[in-house]
N, C-alpha and C positions, 0 to 999 in steps of 0.2 A: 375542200368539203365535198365538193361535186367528185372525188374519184372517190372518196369515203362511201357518200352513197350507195355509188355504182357498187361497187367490191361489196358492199352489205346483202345489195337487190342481189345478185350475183349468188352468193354465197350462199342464200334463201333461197335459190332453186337447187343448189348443187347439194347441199347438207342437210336437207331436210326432206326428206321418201315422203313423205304424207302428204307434200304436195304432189306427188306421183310423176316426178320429172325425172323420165329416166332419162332423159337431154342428152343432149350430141356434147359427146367429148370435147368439142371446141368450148362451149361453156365450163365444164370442167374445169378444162388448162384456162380458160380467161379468169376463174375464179380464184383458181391457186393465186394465180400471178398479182391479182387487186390483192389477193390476203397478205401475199409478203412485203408487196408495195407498202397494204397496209401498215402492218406491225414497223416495217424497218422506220416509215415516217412518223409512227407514235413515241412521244416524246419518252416514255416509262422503259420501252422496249429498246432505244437508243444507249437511255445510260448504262441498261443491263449490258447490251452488246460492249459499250463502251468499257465496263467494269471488266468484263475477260478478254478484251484485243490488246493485244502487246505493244506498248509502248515502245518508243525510238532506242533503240540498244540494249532491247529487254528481252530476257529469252523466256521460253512458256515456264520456265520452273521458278523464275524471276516473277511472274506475274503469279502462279499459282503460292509462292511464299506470302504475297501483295496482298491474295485473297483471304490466306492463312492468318495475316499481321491483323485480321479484323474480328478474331475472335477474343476476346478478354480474355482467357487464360494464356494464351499461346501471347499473347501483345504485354502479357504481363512476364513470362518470361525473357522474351525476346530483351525489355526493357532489364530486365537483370542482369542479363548478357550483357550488353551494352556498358550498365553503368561500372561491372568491374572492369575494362577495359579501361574505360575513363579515368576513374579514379586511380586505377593501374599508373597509366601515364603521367597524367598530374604529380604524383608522388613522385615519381623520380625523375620526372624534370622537374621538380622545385629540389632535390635534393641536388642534382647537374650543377642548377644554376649558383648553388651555395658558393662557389669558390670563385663563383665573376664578384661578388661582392653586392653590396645593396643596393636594391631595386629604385629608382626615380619615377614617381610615373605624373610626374607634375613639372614645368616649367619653371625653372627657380626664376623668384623677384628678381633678382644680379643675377650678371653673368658669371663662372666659372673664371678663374684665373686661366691661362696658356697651360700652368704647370702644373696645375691639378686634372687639366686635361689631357697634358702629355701623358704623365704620371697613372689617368685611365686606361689610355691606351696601350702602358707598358703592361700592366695590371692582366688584360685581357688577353694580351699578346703571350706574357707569360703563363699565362694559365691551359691557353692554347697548345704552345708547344709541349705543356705535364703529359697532355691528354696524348699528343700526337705519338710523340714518344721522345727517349732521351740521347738519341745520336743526332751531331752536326748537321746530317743530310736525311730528312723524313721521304719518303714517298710511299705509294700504294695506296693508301687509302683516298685520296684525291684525283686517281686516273691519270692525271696529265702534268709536268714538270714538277720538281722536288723541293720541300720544304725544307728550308735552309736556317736554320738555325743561328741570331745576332743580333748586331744593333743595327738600328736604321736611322736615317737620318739626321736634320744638325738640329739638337736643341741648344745652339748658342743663341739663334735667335728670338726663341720666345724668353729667355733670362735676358735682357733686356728689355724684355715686354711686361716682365713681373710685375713691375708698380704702376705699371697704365691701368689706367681703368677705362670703362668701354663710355666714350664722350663720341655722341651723333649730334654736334654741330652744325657741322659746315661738310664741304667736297674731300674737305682732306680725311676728318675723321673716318668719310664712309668708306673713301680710297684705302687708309691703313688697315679698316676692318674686312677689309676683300682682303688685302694681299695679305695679311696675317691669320684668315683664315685659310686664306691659296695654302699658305706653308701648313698649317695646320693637316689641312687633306691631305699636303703630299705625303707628311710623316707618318698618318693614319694610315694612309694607301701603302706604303709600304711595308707595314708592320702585317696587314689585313687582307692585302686583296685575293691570296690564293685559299682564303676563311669560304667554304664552301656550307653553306644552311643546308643542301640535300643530306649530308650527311652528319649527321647534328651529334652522334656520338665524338667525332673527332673534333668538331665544329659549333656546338654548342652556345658559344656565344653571339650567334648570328639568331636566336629564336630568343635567346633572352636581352639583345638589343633592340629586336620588334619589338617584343611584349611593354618594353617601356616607353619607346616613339610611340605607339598605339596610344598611349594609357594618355604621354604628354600631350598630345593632338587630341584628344576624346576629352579632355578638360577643359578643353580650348571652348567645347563644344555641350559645355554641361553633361559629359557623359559619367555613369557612374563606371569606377572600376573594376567592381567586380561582375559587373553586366556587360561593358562594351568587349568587344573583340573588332580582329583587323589584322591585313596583310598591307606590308611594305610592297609598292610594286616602282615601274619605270619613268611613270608619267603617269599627267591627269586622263592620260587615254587608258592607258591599262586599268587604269580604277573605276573609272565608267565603265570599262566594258567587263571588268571582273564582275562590277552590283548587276549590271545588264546579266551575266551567265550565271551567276547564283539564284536569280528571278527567276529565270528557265527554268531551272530545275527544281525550285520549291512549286512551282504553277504544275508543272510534269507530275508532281506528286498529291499536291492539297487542291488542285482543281481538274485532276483527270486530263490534263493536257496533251496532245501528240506534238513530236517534234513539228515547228512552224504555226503552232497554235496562237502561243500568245501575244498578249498585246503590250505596246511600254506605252503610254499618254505623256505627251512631253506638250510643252507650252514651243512656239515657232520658234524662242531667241535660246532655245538648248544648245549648249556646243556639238558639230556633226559628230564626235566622237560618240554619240550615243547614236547614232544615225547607224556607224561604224558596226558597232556592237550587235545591232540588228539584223545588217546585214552576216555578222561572222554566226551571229547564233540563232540564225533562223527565227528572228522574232519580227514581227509585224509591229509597223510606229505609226499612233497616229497624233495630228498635230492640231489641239485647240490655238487660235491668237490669241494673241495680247491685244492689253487695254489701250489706250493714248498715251499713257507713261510708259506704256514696255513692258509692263508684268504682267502674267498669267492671266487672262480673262476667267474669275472664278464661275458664275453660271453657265458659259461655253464648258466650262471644264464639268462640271455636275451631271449634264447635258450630258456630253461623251462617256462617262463612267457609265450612266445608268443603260446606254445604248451598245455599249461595246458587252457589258454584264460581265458572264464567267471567264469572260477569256482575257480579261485585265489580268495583270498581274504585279504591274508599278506604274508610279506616277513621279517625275520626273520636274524637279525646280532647281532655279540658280540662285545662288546667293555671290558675285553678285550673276546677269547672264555675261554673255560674252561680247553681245552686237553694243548693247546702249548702257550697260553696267549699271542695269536696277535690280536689286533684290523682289525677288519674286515672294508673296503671300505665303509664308510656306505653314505659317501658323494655320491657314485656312485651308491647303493643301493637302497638309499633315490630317485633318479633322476630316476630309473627303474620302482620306485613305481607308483611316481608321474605321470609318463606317463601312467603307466599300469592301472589307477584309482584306486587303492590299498590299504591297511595300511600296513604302514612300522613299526615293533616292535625294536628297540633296548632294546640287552639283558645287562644290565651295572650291573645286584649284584655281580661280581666276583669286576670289578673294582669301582665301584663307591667311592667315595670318593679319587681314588688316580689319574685314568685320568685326574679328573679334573685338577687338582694342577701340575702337569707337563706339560712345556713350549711347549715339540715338541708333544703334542694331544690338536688338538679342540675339545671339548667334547660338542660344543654350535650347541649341534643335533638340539633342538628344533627349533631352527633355518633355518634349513633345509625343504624346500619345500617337503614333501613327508614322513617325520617322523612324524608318528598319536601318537605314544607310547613309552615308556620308562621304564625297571624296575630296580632300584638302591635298595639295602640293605641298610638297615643303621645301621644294627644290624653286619654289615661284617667291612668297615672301618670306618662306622661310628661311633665305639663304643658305642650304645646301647645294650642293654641286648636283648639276643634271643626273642622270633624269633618278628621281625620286619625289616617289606620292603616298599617300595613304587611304585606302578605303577602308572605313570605319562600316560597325555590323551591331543591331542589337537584335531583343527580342524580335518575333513573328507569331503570328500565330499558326498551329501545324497539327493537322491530323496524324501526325506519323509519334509527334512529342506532344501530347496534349498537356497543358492546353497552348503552348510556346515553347520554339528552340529560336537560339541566336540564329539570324540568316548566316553567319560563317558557316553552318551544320553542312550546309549546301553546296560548300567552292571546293572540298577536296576530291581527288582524282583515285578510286582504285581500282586497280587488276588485280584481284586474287588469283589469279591462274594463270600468270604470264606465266612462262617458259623460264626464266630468270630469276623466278623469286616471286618473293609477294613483293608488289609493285604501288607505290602510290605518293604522292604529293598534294599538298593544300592548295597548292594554285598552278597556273600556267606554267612557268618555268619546271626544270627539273633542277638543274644544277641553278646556282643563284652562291653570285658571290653577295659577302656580308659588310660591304665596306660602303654602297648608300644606305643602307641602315646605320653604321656606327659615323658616318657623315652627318644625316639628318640628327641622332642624335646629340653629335656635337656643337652643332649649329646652336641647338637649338639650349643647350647646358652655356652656352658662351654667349647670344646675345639677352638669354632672359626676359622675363615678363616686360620687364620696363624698359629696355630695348627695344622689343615689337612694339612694345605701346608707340614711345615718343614717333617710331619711324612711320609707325598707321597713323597718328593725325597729322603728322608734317605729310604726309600722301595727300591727304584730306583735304585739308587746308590750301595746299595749291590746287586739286580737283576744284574746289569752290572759285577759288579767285580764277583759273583760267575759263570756268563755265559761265561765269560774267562777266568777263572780253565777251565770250561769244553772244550772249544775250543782249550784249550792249550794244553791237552791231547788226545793223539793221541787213546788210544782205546773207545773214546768216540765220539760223533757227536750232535753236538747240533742242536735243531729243531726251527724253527720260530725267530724272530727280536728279542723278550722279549722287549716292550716297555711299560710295567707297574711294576705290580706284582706277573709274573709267568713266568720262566723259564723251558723249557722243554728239553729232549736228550734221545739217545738212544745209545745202543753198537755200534759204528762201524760196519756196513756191513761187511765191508773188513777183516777184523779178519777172518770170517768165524763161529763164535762160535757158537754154538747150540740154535734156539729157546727159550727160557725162561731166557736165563744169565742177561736180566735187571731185572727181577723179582728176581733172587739172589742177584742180587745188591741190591735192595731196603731193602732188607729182612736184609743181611751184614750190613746198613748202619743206617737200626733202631736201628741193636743192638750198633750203638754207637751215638743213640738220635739225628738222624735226619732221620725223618718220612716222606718217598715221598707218593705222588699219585699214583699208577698204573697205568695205562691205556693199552685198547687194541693195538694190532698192534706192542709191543713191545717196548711200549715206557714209561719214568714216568716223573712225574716234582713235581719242589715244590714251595710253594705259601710261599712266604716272608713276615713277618707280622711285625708290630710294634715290637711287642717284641724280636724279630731276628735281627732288622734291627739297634735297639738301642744300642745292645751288640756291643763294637768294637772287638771284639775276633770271633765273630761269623761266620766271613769269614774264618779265620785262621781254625775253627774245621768243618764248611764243605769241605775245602779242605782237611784235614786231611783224613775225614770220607770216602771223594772220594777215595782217593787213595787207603788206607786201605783195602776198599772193594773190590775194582777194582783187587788189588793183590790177594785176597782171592778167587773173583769169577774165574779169570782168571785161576788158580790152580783147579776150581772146572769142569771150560769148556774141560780144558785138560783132566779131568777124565771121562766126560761125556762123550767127544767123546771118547774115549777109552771103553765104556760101563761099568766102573765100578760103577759109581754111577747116582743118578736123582739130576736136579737145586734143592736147600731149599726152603724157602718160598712159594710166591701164584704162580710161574713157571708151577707143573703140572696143577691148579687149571686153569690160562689161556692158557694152552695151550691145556686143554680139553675141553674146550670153545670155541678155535679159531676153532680145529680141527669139532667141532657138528656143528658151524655157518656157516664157509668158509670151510669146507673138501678139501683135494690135494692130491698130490701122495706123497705129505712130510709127511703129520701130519696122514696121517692114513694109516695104513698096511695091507688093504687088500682092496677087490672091494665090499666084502659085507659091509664090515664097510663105504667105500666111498659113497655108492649109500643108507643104511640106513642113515646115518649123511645130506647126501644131501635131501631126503623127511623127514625126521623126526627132524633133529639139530636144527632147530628155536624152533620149539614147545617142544621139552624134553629140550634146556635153559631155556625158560619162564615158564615151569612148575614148575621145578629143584626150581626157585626164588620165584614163587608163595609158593612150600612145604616148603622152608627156614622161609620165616616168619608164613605160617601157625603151623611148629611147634617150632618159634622161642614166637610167639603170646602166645601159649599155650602149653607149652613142657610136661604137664602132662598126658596130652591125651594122650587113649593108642589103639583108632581107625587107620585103616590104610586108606590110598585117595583111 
């Protein structure tokens, strides 16, 4: 206010004769300079500059099109352009996909029989090679080793499979449904893996295997079909970090963004793969806490939207998180979104496939006013082979498609001008074979609705009974609801025991074969999986293990406090981490070491991680950083 002022007083003697100030040049130039200071800091003058500066990879005829797309005739064009493209396409990939045979986009109640799936996979195979062409040895159109033409693998083995039907009992059932899915992939994999999606004229059947995993995973999740959209990717990392770079660039476009602008709002218990994602796409994160249960502090969160404002661009929940496995508010979430014009991510590859299937979770997000995204693994309970995931895309709202475009609008890649051709891809990869997609979909045609179900509450059901061992025991403290498939706790406070005693615990409790999570803050948990859950003994030996350990570490804390020994396991490893990140007057014993650890602790962690795989990458090297 006070240069406001000045620059006004200023400009009153420079711009107006009738005060008769033919004044020394030096007021002149000081008056220029408050004006421009002026205008550049007035907020009206900002968005204008902001409307004609070139955006991160945008060239001025890019930006002057931009300005062009805001006139209604020219926007109403543009849009006609567009929609015969579209409809172009649609048409004859629904006609392509005529000859894969009929479309599934839902989970069948039963599973598929071995031979009806075999019998798919011949189906597609053969269809493949019509396309490819009709000699013994194909190549050229796939770049790299030649398409060979035959039969692959033994189906002697699934014809003795024919009259089984899929019984998840006990150890053994779930052990025959692994190896007889093992044989299953390998046949698949063989018939499939040189099936290349970049090139979808030869390959074809790798966009119309997405288009149905998408569809059967989106129903999971109350989505409708002819609205959701979705890419197959490698993991639940590439699908966070795909929703994370499709955000960018709808923010880049519907809120005037420059590369490094935006913002993701994520609750503390988000998995770092969104941390990840921030860092690859230049997006800025910032982190409301959680409640005393573990999920999203919703007035912190309300709080942060309205303060961060334009430069939000998503908000970020787990269904369930990753550290204490509670399902986050995302009904409430989704409602902060939707008001805040925003995209709301839910993060489900921890849970996916088991929220669904139990009674007391709606898991029908898609449903929800204000959730644009989703990413579910299928490779975690879904029983497909590594690495495969799914990010799931609906409406948005979008100045460019008024008044909504699907967020997928956002994830593909083009170069019209390459050197090479016209150039472009829907996502990350370029080449991308087609064989986790016809994986995920077989998985998921074989073990059927009523499969995931029985195998989600038999997860449940032991979550519960081993979350009351832990509540039953007094030197323990159990953290969050556990309303899926992850159970978390810590030592009792009250004890008093020394920093690091859960990290002996974990350590004590491997060595008798049950392998926890760590986690900062002094906490660990463990993820329940079908094959745990199936075992009926398997309650019996983690209680066992508990105690076991708990007596052992306890003997360990009384000698710690005593100074005669250190916790085992990763104890010093976190607690020289905690001590470099959060410094105190507990964890560090002097004020040099407090006030180095305080400017230097972030960056000598991330280094420390960065030299870990630099010489885990290449251990031979004998250079030093």
């Amino acid at each position: 206010k006070l240069r406001e002022a000045l620059a006004q007083t200023l400009l009153t003697f420079v711009l107006y004769k009738k005060l008769n100030v033919q004044a020394n040049p030096l007021y002149k130039l000081a008056g220029v300079i408050l004006l421009i200071q002026y205008l550049l800091s007035n907020k009206m003058v900002k968005q204008v500059l902001q409307l004609f500066s070139l955006k991160f990879n945008e060239t001025p005829l890019d930006r002057v099109a931009c300005l062009a797309l805001k006139a209604p005739a020219v926007k109403k064009e543009y849009a006609k352009e567009l929609e015969g493209v579209l409809q172009g396409t649609r048409d004859s990939t629904k006609k392509a996909w005529e000859q894969f045979g009929e479309l599934i986009t839902k989970i069948p109640e039963d599973g598929y029989t071995f031979s009806s799936l075999t019998s798919l996979v011949d189906k597609l195979a053969a269809a493949t090679e019509k396309t490819v062409g009709t000699d013994e040895w194909y190549s050229g159109s796939i770049y790299s080793y030649s398409y060979m033409k035959g039969k692959y693998g033994n189906k002697k083995y699934f014809e003795k499979l024919e009259s089984e039907k899929l019984f998840l009992e006990n150890p053994d059932d779930y052990a025959k449904l692994t190896i007889s899915l093992g044989e299953l992939y390998t046949y698949s994999f063989q018939r499939s893996y040189l099936w290349n999606s970049l090139h979808e004229a030869e390959f074809g059947a790798g966009y119309w295997l997405s288009y149905q995993v998408v569809r059967m995973v989106a129903d999971l999740y109350g989505g409708e079909p002819d609205k959701v959209m979705g890419l197959i990717t490698s993991g639940g990392t590439e699908s966070l970090m795909t929703a994370m770079r499709l955000y960018r660039n709808w923010g880049m476009v519907n809120r005037n963004h420059d590369i490094g602008q935006g913002v993701v709002l994520v609750c503390e218990s988000i998995h770092a793969a969104v941390n990840k994602a921030c860092i690859a796409y230049d997006l800025k994160i910032e982190i409301v806490p959680v409640d005393k249960l573990g999920k999203c502090d919703i007035p912190a969160l309300k709080k942060a939207v309205k303060r961060i404002g334009n430069d939000l661009i998503t908000i970020v929940g787990s269904t369930p998180s990753y550290t204490l496995g509670v399902v986050d508010p995302i009904k409430e979430i989704a409602s902060i979104a939707y008001e805040a014009g925003v995209g709301m991510h839910v993060d489900s590859c921890l849970g996916g496939f088991i929220v669904n299937f139990l009674d007391h979770i709606d898991s029908d997000f898609l449903k929800l006013p204000g959730v644009t995204s989703i990413s579910c693994d299928t490779h975690k309970n879904g029983w497909a082979p590594k690495g495969s995931s799914v990010v799931l895309t609906n409406d948005i709202r979008d100045i460019l498609h008024e008044p909504k475009v699907n967020l997928m609008f956002y994830s593909a890649y083009a170069v019209p001008s390459w050197d090479g051709g016209i150039y472009g891809t829907p996502q990350n990869p370029g080449s991308q074979h087609a064989t986790h997609m016809l994986h995920a979909y077989l998985a998921m045609l074989r073990i059927g609705k009523n499969g995931y179900r029985k195998i989600a509450k038999n997860i449940h059901r032991v979550v519960k009974r081993c979350s009351e061992i832990i509540e039953n025991d007094p030197r323990c403290e159990l953290l969050g609801d556990s309303p899926a498939n992850v159970f978390a706790w810590r030592i009792n406070p009250k004890l008093g025991w020394e920093k690091g005693a859960i990290y002996a615990l974990a350590h004590e409790m491997s060595q008798r074969n049950i392998v926890l999570s760590a986690m900062k803050g002094d906490r660990v948990h463990y993820c329940v999986t079908g094959r745990s859950s199936a075992d009926d003994s398997f309650v019996h030996k983690f209680e066992a293990s508990l105690k076991e350990s708990l007596d052992v570490t306890e003997g360990y804390a009384k000698d710690v406090a005593a100074g005669k020994c250190a916790f085992p396991g990763d104890a010093g490893l976190y607690g020289t981490m905690e001590a470099a990140m959060q410094p105190s007057s507990e964890n560090t014993k002097s004020a040099v070491e407090y006030y180095s650890n305080l400017i230097l602790g972030h960056r000598v962690a991330c280094d420390a991680i960065k030299s870990h795989f630099y010489g885990f990458l290449y251990p031979f090297r004998t250079d030093s950083l």
